[in-house]
N, C-alpha and C positions, 0 to 999 in steps of 0.2 A: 504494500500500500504506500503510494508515493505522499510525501508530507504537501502543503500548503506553503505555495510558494509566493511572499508578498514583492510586487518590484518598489520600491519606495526611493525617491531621487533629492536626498538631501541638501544638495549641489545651493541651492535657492537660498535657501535657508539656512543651515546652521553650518553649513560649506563656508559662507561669509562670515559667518561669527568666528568661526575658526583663522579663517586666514586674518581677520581682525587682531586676535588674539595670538596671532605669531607676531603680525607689526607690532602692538603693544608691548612684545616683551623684548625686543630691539631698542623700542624708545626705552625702555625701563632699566635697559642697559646703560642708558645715555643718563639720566637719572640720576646711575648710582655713582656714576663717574662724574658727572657735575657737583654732586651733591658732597662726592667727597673731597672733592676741589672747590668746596666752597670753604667748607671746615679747615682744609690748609692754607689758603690763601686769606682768610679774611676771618682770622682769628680777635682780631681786636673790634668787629663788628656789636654793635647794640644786643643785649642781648634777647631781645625781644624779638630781634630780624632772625638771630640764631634758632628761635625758640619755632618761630612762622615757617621755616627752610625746615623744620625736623617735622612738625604737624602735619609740613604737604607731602614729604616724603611718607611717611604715617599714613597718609590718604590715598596716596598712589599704589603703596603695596598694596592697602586692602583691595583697591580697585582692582589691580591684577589677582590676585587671590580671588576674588569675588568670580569674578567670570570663569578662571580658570578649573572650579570647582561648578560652575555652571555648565560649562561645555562638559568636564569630563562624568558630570551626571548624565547628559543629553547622550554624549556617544557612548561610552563605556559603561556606565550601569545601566544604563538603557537599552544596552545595545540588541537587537532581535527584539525589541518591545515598542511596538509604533505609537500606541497608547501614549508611554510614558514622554514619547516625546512631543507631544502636544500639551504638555503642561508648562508653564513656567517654573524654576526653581528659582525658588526664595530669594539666593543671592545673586541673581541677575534684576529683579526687585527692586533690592535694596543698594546694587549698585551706582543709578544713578545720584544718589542723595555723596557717592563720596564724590560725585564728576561736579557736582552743581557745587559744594563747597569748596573745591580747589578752581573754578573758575569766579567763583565770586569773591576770593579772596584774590586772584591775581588780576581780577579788573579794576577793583577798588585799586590795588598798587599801580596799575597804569593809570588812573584818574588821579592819582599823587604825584605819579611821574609828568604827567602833562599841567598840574596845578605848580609843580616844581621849576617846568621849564617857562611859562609862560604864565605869569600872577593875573592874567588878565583873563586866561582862561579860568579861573579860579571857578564862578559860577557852574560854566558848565561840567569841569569835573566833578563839584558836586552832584549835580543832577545824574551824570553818568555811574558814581559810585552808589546814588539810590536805586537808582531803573537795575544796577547790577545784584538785587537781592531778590527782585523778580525772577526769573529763574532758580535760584535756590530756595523761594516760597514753592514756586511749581514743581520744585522736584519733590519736595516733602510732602505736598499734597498727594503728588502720584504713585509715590512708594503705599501710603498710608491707605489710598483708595485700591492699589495692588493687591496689598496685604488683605483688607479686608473683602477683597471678590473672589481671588482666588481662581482655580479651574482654568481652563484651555485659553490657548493663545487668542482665540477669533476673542470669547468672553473680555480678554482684558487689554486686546486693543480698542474693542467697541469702547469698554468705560475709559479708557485713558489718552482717547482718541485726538481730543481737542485740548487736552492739557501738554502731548506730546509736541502737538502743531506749535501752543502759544509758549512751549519751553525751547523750542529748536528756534521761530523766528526772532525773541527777544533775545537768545544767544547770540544769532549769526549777527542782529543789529548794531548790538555791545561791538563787537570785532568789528565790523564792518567801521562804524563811528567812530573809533578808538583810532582803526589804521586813516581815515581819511581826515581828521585833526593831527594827527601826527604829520600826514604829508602836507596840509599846508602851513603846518608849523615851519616845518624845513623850506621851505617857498619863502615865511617870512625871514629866517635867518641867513638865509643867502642875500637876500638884500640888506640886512643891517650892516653898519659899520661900528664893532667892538673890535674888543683886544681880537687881534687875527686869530692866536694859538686857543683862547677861550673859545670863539667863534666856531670855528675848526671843532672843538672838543663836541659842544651843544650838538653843533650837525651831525658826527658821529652818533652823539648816542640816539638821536633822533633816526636816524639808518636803523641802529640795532632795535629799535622799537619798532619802526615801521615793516622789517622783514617781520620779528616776531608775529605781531599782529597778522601778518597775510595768512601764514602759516595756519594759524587759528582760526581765520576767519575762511580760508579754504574751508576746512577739515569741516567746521559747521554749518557753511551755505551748502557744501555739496551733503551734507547728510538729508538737509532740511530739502534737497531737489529728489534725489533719491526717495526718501518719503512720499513723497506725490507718484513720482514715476515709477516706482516698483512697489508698491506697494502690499503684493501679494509674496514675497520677498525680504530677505532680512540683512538686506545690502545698507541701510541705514543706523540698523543694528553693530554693524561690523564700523563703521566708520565710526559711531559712539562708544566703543572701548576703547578709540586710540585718542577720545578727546583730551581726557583726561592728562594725558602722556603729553601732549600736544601742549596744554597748558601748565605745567609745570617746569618742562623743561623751557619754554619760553621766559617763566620766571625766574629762574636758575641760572638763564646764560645772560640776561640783565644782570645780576647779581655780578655775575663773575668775569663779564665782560669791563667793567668797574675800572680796573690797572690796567687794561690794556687801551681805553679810552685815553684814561687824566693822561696813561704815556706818551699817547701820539698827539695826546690835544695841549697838550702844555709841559713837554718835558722840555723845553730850554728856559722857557722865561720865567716858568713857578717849579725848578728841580730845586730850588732851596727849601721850598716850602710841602716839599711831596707828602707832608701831613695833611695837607688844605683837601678837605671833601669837595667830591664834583659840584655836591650842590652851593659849596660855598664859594667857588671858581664861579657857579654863575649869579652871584649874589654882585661880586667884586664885576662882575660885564655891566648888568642892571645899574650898577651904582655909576659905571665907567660912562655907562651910555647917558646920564641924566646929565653931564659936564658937557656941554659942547664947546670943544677946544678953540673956538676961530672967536668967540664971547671972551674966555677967559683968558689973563696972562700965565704964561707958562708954567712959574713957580706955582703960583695958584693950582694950574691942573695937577703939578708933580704933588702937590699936598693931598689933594683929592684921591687922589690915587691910592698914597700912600696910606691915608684913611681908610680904603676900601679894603686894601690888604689887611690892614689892622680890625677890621670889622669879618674878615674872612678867618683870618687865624682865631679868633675869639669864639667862632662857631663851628670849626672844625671837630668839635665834638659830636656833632648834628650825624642824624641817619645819612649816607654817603646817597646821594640819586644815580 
């Protein structure tokens, strides 16, 4: 008597969650190498930055743990049982709640970073670091309404259908808003006239923000298009495990991209001062820039100046931008 033969083509589905979950643990690789190149390089940091750099690491693993304990329910305990794989496991669930707290805390730090560079942006970085809790309200809602329904896949797309939508568009917005204020920050700074090596410095880090941002902002318009367009499909899926990774290591390589900036942006004219914080380099521009020299007699600007330095060293304790 010949058995019952089912053909079932997981390719759709949890094929992409898989190949998801190989990207993810490449970036995770990148992670741990940052992370511990943050610990040797920038030992004398706040320790409060210290403290934020270990939580999202903390977040990420579970992240990868979280899925990785997902899929190998789906294909290996599962495996020969079709049943089982039309249920969601718990820690694919509760995954999203770690994706949504490591991206709402690395937005708020780019709304610090652009309130940093530009005081004038100030307003709208707040508004940006509020609208950035919107999604990590949505995500805790949808774990919470997950948890509580329960049962097959169709069931808890249906409930989590439009909470899915309004947590994927206000993500890609965040990203999107964040990289296209970035780029005309750098539009205005090419036009000013500061210290050159200062000038030079700002623009760089304004580059390492603006690629970051793309990165992210890719990763989550194309999840959010994908959602529409395959949606029978778990090709959206698979792109949302490597968010997470996405946004961390974005955080990470600001952090530690830090010496490699002040170096090329002012190692001759502030190498005495290689303790001065980037942010306090652009305090000493701001200040440069409110003197305009063709008004003032010379000694007058050399004093001004010499003020700004002396107002830069003095907060060279401050968090480094």
């Amino acid at each position: 008597m010949s058995g019952l033969t089912i053909a079932l083509d997981i390719k759709p589905t949890f094929g992409y969650i898989f190949i998801g979950l190989l990207a993810s643990a490449v970036f995770y690789g990148v992670t741990i190498m940052q992370t511990i190149s943050y610990f040797r390089m920038y030992e004398n940091d706040i320790m409060f930055l210290r403290i934020l750099v270990s939580v999202l690491w903390v977040l990420d693993t579970t992240s990868l743990i979280m899925v990785s304990h997902g899929v190998y329910t789906w294909v290996i305990t599962n495996y020969a049982n079709p049943l089982g794989l039309n249920i969601v496991v718990w820690t694919i669930l509760a995954e999203p709640l770690c994706t949504a707290t490591i991206a709402c805390t690395v937005h708020i730090f780019m709304a610090y970073r652009i309130r940093t560079l530009n005081i004038a942006l100030q307003p709208l970085a707040i508004v940006i670091a509020i609208i950035a809790f919107l999604p990590l309200a949505l995500a805790i809602t949808a774990v919470i309404v997950g948890f509580t329904t329960g049962g097959s896949f169709a069931v808890i797309n249906t409930k989590l259908h439009w909470l899915t939508i309004a947590s994927n568009v206000s993500t890609a917005t965040l990203d999107i808003t964040i990289a296209a204020v970035l780029c005309i920050q750098l539009h205005m700074y090419k036009q000013q006239q500061t210290f050159e090596k200062t000038n030079k410095m700002i623009m760089l880090v304004n580059i390492y923000l603006i690629t970051s941002s793309l990165l992210t902002s890719l990763i989550t318009t194309s999840g959010l298009i994908t959602f529409f367009a395959a949606p029978t499909t778990l090709v959206y899926e698979g792109l949302n495990v490597i968010t997470s990774k996405a946004y961390t290591n974005m955080f990470l390589a600001q952090l530690n991209a830090r010496e490699s900036i002040r170096g090329r942006g002012i190692n001759t004219s502030m190498h005495s001062n290689a303790g001065i914080g980037t942010q306090s380099a652009f305090r000493v521009a701001a200040l440069q820039k409110s003197h305009d020299s063709s008004d003032i007699p010379e000694s007058d600007g050399n004093q001004s100046t010499d003020n700004s330095l002396v107002v830069a060293k003095r907060n060279s304790s401050d968090f480094e931008a």
